[in-house]
C-alpha positions as CSV (number, residue, x, y, z in Angstrom):
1,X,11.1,-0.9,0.4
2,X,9.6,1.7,2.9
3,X,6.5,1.8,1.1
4,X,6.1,-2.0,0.6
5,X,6.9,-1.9,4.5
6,X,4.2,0.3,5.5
7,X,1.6,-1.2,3.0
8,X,2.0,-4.5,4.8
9,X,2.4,-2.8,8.5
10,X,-1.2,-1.6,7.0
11,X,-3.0,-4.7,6.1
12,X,-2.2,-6.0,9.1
13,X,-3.4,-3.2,11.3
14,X,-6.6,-4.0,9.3
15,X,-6.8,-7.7,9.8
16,X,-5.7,-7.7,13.4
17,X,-8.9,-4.6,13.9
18,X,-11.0,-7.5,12.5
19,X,-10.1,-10.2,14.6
20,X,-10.3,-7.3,17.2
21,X,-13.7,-6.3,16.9
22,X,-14.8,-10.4,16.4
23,X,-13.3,-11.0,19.5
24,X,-14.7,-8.1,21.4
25,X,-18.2,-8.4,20.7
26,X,-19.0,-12.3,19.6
27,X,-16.5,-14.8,21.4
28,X,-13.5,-13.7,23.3
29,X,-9.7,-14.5,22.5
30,X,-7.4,-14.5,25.6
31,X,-4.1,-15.3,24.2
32,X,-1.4,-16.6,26.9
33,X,2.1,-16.6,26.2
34,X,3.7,-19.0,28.5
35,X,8.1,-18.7,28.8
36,X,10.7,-19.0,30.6
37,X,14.6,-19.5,30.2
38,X,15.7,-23.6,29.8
39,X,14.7,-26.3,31.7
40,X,12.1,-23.8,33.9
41,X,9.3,-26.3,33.2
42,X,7.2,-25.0,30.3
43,X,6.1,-28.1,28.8
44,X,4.7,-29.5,32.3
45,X,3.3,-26.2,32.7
46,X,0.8,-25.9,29.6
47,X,0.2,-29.9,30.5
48,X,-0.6,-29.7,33.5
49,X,-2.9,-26.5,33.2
50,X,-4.9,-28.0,30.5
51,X,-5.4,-31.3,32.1
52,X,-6.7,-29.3,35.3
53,X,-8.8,-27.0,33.4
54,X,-10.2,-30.3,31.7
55,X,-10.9,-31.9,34.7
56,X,-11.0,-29.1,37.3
57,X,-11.0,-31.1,41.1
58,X,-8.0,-29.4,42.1
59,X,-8.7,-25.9,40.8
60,X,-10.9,-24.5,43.8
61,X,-8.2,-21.6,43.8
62,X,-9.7,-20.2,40.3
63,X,-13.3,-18.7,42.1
64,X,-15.0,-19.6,38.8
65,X,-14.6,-23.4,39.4
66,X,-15.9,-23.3,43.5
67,X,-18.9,-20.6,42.1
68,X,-19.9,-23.2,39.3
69,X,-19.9,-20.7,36.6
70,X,-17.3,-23.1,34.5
71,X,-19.9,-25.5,32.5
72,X,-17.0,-27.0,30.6
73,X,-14.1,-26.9,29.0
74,X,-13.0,-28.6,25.5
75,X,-10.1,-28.3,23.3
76,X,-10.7,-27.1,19.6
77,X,-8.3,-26.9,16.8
78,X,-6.0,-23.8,17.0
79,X,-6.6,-21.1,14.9
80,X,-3.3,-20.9,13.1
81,X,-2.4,-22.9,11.2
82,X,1.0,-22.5,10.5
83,X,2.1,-22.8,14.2
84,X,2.5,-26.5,15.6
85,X,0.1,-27.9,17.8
86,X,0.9,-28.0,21.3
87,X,1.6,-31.6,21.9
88,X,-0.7,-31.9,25.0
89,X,-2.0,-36.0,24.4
90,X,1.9,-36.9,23.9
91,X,3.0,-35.0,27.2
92,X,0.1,-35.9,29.4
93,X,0.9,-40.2,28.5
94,X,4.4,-39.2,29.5
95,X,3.5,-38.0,33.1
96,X,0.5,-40.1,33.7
97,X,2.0,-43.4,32.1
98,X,2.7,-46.5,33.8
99,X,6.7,-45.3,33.9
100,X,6.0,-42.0,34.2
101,X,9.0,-39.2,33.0
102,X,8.8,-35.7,31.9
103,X,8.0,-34.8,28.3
104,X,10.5,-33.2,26.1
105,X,11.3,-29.4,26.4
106,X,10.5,-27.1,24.6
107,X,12.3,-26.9,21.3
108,X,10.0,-24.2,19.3
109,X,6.9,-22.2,18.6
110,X,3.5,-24.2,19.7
111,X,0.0,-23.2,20.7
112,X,-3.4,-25.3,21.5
113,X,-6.9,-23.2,21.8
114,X,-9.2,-24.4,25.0
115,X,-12.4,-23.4,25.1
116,X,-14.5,-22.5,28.3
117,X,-18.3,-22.4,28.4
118,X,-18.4,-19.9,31.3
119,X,-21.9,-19.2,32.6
120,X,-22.9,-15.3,33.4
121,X,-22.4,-14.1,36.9
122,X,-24.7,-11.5,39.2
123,X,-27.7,-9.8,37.4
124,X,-27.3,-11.0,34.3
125,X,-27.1,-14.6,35.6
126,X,-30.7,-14.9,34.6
127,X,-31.0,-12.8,31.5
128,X,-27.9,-14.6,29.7
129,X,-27.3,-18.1,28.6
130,X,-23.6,-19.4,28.8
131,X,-21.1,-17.8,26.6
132,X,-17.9,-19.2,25.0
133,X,-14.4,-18.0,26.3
134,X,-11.0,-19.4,23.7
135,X,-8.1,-19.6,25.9
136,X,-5.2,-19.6,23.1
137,X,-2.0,-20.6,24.9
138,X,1.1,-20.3,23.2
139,X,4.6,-22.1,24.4
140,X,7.8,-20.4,23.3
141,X,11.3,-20.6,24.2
142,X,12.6,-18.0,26.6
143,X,15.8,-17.4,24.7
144,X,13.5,-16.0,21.9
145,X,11.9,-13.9,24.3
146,X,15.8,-12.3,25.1
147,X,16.0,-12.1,21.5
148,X,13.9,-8.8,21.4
149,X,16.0,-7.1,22.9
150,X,18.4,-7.3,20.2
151,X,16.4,-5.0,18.0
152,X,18.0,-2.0,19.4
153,X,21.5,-2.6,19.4
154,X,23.8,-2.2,16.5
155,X,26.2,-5.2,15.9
156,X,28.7,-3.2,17.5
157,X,26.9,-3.0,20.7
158,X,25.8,-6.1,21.0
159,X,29.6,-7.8,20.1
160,X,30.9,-5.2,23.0
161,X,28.4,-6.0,25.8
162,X,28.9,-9.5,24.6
163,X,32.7,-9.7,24.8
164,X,32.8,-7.6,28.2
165,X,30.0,-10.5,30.2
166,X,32.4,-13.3,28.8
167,X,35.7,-11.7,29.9
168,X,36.3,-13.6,32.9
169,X,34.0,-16.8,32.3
170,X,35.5,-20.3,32.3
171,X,33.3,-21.2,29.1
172,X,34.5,-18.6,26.9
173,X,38.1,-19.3,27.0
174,X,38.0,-21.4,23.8
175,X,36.1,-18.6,21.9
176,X,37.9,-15.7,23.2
177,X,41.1,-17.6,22.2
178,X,39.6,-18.4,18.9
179,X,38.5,-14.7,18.2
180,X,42.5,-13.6,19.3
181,X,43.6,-15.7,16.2
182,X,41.3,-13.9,14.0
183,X,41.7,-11.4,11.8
184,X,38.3,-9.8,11.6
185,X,39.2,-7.2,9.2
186,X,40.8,-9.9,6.5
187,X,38.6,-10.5,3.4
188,X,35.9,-12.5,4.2
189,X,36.3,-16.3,4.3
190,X,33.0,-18.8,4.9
191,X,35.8,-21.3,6.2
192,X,37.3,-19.5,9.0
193,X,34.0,-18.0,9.8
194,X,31.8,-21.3,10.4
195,X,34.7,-21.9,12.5
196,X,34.2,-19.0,14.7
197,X,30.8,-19.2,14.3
198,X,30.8,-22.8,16.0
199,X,32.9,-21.9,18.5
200,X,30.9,-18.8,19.9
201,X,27.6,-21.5,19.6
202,X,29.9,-23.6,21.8
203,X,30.6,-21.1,24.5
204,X,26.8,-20.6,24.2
205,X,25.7,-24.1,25.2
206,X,28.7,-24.2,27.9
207,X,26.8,-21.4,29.5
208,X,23.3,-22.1,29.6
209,X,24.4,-25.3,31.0
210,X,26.9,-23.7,33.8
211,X,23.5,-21.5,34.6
212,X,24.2,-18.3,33.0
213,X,20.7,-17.1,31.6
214,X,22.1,-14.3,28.8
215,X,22.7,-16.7,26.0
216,X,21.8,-14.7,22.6
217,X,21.3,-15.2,20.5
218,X,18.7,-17.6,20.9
219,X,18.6,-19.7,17.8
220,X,21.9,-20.3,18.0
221,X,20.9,-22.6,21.1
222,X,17.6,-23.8,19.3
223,X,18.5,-23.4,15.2
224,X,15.5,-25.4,14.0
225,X,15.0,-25.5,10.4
226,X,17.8,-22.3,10.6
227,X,20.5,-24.8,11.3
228,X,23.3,-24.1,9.0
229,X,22.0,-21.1,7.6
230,X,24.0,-17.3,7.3
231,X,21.9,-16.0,9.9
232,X,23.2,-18.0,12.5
233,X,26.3,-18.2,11.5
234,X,28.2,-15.0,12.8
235,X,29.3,-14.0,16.4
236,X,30.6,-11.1,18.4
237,X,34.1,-9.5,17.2
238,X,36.1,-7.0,19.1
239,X,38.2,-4.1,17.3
240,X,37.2,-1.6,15.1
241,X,34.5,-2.2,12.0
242,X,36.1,-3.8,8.7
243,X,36.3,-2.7,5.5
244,X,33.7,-3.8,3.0
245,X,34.2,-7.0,2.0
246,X,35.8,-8.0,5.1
247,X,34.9,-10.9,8.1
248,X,33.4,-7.5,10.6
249,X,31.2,-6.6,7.6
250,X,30.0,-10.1,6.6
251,X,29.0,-10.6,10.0
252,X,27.6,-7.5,10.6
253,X,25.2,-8.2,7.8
254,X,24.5,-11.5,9.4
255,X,23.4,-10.1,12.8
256,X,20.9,-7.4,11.0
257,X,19.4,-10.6,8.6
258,X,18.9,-12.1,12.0
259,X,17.3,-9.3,13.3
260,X,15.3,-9.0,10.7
261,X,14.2,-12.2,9.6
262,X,14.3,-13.8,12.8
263,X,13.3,-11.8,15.3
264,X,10.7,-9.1,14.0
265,X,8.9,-11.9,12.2
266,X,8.4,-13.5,15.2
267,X,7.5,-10.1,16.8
268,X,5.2,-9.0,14.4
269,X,3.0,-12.6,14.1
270,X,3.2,-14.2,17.7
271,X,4.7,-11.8,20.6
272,X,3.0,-8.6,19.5
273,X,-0.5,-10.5,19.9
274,X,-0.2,-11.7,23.5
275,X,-3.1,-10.1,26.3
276,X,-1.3,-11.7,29.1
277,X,2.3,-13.4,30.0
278,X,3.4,-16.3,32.1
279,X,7.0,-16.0,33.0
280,X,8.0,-19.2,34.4
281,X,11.6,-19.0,36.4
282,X,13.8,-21.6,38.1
283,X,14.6,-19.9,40.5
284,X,15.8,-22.4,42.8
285,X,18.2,-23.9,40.3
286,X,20.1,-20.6,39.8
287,X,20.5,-20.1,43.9
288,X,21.9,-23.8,43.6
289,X,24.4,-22.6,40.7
290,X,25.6,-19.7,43.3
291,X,25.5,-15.5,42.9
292,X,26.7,-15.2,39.7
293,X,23.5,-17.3,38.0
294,X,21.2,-15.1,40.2
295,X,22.5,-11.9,39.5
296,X,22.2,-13.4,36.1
297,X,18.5,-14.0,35.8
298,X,17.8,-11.2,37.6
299,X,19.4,-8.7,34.6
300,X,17.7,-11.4,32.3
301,X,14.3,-10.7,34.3
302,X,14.7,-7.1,33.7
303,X,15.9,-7.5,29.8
304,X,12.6,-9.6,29.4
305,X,9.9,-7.6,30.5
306,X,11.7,-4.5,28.3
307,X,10.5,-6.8,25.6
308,X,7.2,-6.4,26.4
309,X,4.9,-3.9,25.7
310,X,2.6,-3.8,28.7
311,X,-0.4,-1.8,29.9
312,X,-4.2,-2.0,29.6
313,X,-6.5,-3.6,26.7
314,X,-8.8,-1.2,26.8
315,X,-11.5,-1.2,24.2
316,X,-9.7,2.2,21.4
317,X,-6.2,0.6,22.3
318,X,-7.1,-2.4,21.1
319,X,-8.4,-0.7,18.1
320,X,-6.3,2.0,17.2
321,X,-2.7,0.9,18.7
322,X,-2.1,-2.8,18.8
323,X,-2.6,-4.8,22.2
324,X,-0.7,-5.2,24.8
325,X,0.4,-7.1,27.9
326,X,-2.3,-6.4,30.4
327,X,-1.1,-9.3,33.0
328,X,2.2,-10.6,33.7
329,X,3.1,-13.6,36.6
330,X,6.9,-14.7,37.0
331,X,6.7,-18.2,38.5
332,X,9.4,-19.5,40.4
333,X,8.6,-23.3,39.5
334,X,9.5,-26.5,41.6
335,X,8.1,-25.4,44.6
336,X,7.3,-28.7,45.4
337,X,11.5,-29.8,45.8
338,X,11.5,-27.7,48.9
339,X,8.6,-28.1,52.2
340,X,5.5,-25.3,52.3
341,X,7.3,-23.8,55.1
342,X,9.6,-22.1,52.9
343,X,7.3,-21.3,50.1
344,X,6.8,-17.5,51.2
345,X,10.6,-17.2,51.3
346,X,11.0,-18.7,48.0
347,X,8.2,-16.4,47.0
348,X,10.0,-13.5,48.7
349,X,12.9,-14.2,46.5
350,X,11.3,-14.0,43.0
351,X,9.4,-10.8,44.5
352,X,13.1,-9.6,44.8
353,X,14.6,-10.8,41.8
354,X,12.0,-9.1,39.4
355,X,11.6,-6.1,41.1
356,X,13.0,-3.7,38.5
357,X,11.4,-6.2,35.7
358,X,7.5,-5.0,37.6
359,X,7.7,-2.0,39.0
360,X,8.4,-0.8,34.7
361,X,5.5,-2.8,34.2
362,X,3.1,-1.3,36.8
363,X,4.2,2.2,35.7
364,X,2.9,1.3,32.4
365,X,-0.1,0.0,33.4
366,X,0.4,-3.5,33.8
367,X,-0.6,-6.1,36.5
368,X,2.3,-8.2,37.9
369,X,2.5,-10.5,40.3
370,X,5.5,-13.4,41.6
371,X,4.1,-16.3,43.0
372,X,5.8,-19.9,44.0
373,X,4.0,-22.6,42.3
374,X,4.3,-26.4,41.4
375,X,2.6,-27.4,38.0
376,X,3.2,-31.2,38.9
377,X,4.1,-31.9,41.9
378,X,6.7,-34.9,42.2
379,X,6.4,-35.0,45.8
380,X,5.4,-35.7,49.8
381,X,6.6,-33.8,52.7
382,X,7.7,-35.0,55.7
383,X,9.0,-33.8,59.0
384,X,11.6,-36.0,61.2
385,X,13.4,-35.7,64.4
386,X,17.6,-34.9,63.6
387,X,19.5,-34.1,66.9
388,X,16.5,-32.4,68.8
389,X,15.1,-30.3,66.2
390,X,12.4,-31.1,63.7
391,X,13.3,-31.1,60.1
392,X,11.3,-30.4,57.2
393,X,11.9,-32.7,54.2
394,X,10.5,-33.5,50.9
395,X,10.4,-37.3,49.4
396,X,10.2,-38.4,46.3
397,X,11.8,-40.6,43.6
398,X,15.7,-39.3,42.1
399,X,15.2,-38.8,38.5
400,X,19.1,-40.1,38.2
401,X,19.0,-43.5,40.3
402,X,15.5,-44.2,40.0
403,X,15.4,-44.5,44.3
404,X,12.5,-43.1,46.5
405,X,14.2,-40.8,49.2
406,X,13.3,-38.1,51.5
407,X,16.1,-34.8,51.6
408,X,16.3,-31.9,53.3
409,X,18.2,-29.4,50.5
410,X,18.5,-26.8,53.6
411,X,16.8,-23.0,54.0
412,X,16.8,-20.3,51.9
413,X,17.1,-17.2,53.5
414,X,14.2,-14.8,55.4
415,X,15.4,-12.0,53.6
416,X,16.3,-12.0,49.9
417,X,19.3,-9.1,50.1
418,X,21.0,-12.1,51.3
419,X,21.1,-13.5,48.2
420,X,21.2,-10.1,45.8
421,X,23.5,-8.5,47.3
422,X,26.7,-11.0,47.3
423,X,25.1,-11.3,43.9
424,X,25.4,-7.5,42.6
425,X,28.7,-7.7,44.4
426,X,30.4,-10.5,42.1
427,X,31.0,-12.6,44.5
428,X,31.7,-16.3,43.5
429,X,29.9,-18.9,45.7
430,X,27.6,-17.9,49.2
431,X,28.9,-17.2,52.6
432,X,26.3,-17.4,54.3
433,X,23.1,-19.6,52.3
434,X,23.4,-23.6,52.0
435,X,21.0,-24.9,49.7
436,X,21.2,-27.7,47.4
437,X,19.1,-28.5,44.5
438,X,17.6,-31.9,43.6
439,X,15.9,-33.6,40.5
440,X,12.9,-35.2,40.6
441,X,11.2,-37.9,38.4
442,X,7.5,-37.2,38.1
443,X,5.4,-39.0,40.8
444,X,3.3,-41.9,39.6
445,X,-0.4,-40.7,39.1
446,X,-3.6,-42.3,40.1
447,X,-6.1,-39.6,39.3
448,X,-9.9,-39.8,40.4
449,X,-12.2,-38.9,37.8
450,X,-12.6,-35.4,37.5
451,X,-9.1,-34.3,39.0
452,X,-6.5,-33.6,36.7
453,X,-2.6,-34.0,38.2
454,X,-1.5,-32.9,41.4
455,X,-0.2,-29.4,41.7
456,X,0.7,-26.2,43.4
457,X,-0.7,-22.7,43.2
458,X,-1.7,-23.7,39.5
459,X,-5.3,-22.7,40.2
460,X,-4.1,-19.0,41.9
461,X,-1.4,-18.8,39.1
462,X,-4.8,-18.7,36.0
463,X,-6.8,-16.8,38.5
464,X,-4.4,-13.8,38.8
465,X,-4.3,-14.1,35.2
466,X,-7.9,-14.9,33.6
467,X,-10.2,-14.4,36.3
468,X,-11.2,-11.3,35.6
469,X,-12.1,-12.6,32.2
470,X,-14.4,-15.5,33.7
């Protein structure tokens, strides 16, 4: 087993030098992992970018595109070809269609390769004809992403860390009720544990929904072609390990199958390969939800960049050590539900919430940066008059009623310990911030020829990071 293990850990240090050296030297591979936890926008995200690195009117904000050095851009077939195609025809006619909506999230594993004819910049501008750059952009879910950090934790670690974040929530009654009733150290019985099982995957989906963001593991939440299988089919027990044979054990065998043929897989063939990482956040949902779903994503923030292994491409550590993450941008998304006057605040915020998450990436060698952006924007901005003061609103069309109207969801706050520290605190709702979140449909789109869809900070979001690449 161990040497079977390291034979194949060999071959693929070999084939990934190849593709190494290919890319170095004949036509470069930037691979993009784009995530984030659900409903953060990922599918509108990869959309959008392509279509406004297709048509690139509204990208002034990459300096490649003002400078001209961009001669075009074309999609090719990706280059694996056991990884789904990134639907991008599909979920471009579902924002730009006569009755416009937003595609489907994302539900697993895609990619789509665009490639850039970038022409040569400064004194090589004359001695060097354009060169080809592949942009391979990969769409994950983010509950995979908190996956990772599974690796390290025995089953007994994870079902205690597990059973102590669920204590007090609402959601878990049923499953903690459920798991009282069990005996976990009985001989095992596939009737009882489905049961249990189901129940924990309840709890799961109750959360996620309620705003909590530490809901692994992941395939529980998106099963796939995993769906009924024995490696998603255990969950967290309390009490002391069982004897062989018993429910602990059988689940304990479960959680390292998962581990192992779950997680490292995906690990080993997509994660492990990434150059730089998008980290999109919805930040602005989880104020809504109140201190407990901030502190929450902010300890998911943290768990997610220990999953990556960041620092700088250079050209022997590519070689000799594997690559890794050399860029990495959290994006609070939906910057277009609040007016540009609170953009630096909402910005201020993300800073805030992935502090811990960057600053371990800087010491390693990585670039970070937290911006606010808008990949489509869904609407206007308007100021009125309301009892002597001017007001700063945001119209567009309510994705539940259908109805144009213009809301003012209220101010975030100047300074972001307003927010983290009744957070870090426990407290249960805010004292002091009033904001209330809104959903959007997509605006209808009437694009000129050569602009792809509206959008905010989309153009500084790729230049942070591929313009150094361009």
């Amino acid at each position: 087993m161990v040497i079977s293990t390291l034979a194949d850990t060999l071959v693929r240090g070999v084939e990934e030098a190849g593709d190494r050296i290919s890319s170095l030297f004949f036509e470069p591979v930037i691979r993009i992992g784009v995530t984030g936890l659900a409903r953060s926008g990922k599918t509108v995200f990869i959309t959008s970018l392509v279509a406004n690195l297709l048509d690139r009117g509204r990208m002034n904000g990459l300096v490649a595109v003002p400078e001209g050095r961009i001669a075009a851009a074309f999609l090719q077939p990706q280059p694996d070809d056991t990884v789904p195609r990134f639907d991008y025809e599909t979920h471009l006619s579902a924002l730009s269609g006569p009755e416009p909506h937003w595609p489907d999230s994302t539900r697993a594993i895609s990619e789509l390769r665009l490639s850039l004819r970038v022409k040569p910049a400064g004194l090589l501008a004359g001695l060097q004809g354009p060169r080809t750059l592949h942009l391979d952009i990969v769409d994950y879910p983010g509950e995979w992403l908190l996956d990772l950090a599974l690796l390290d934790k025995s089953f007994e670690t994870w079902s205690q860390e597990v059973l102590e974040r669920i204590e007090s929530r609402e959601e878990a009654a049923a499953y903690r009720a459920a798991l009282g009733e069990a005996d976990t150290s009985a001989r095992h019985d596939e009737v009882p544990a489905k049961r249990l099982a189901a129940s924990f995957t309840s709890y799961l989906e109750a959360a996620r929904d309620a705003g909590f963001y530490d809901c692994t593991p992941g395939r529980f939440l998106l099963p796939g072609d995993l769906a009924g299988s024995p490696a998603i089919t255990f969950a967290p027990l309390a009490g002391p390990r069982g004897p062989r044979g018993s429910l602990w054990r059988e689940f304990e065998r479960r959680y390292e199958a998962y581990k192992s043929q779950v997680v490292k897989p995906f690990f080993r063939e997509h994660f492990a390969r990434f150059d730089r990482q998008i980290v999109l956040v919805d930040a602005l949902g989880a104020i809504h939800k109140g201190p407990e779903a901030v502190e929450d994503m902010r300890r998911a923030m943290a768990d997610i960049l220990g999953a990556f292994r960041p620092g700088r491409n250079a050209f022997l550590s590519q070689l000799l050590r594997g690559k890794r993450v050399e860029r990495i941008l959290f994006a609070a998304t939906k910057a277009d539900h609040i007016h540009h006057t609170q953009h630096g605040r909402l910005t201020a915020i993300i800073e805030a919430l992935t502090r811990e998450a960057r600053d371990r990436a800087g010491f390693a060698g990585a670039q970070t940066s937290a911006m606010a952006i808008a990949a489509s924007r869904a609407t206007t901005e308007e100021t009125r008059q309301h009892e002597g003061a001017d007001l700063n609103m945001v119209r567009g069309t309510l994705l539940e009623s259908g109805k144009q109207a213009a809301l003012y969801p209220g101010e975030l706050p100047e300074d972001p310990g307003q927010l983290l520290r009744p957070a870090k605190e426990g407290a249960r709702q805010w004292l002091e911030v009033d904001f209330e979140a809104m959903r959007f449909a997509p605006a209808r789109l009437s694009l000129k020829p050569g602009y792809g869809p509206p959008h905010i900070r989309l153009d500084r979001a790729m230049q942070f990071l591929i313009g150094d690449r361009l």
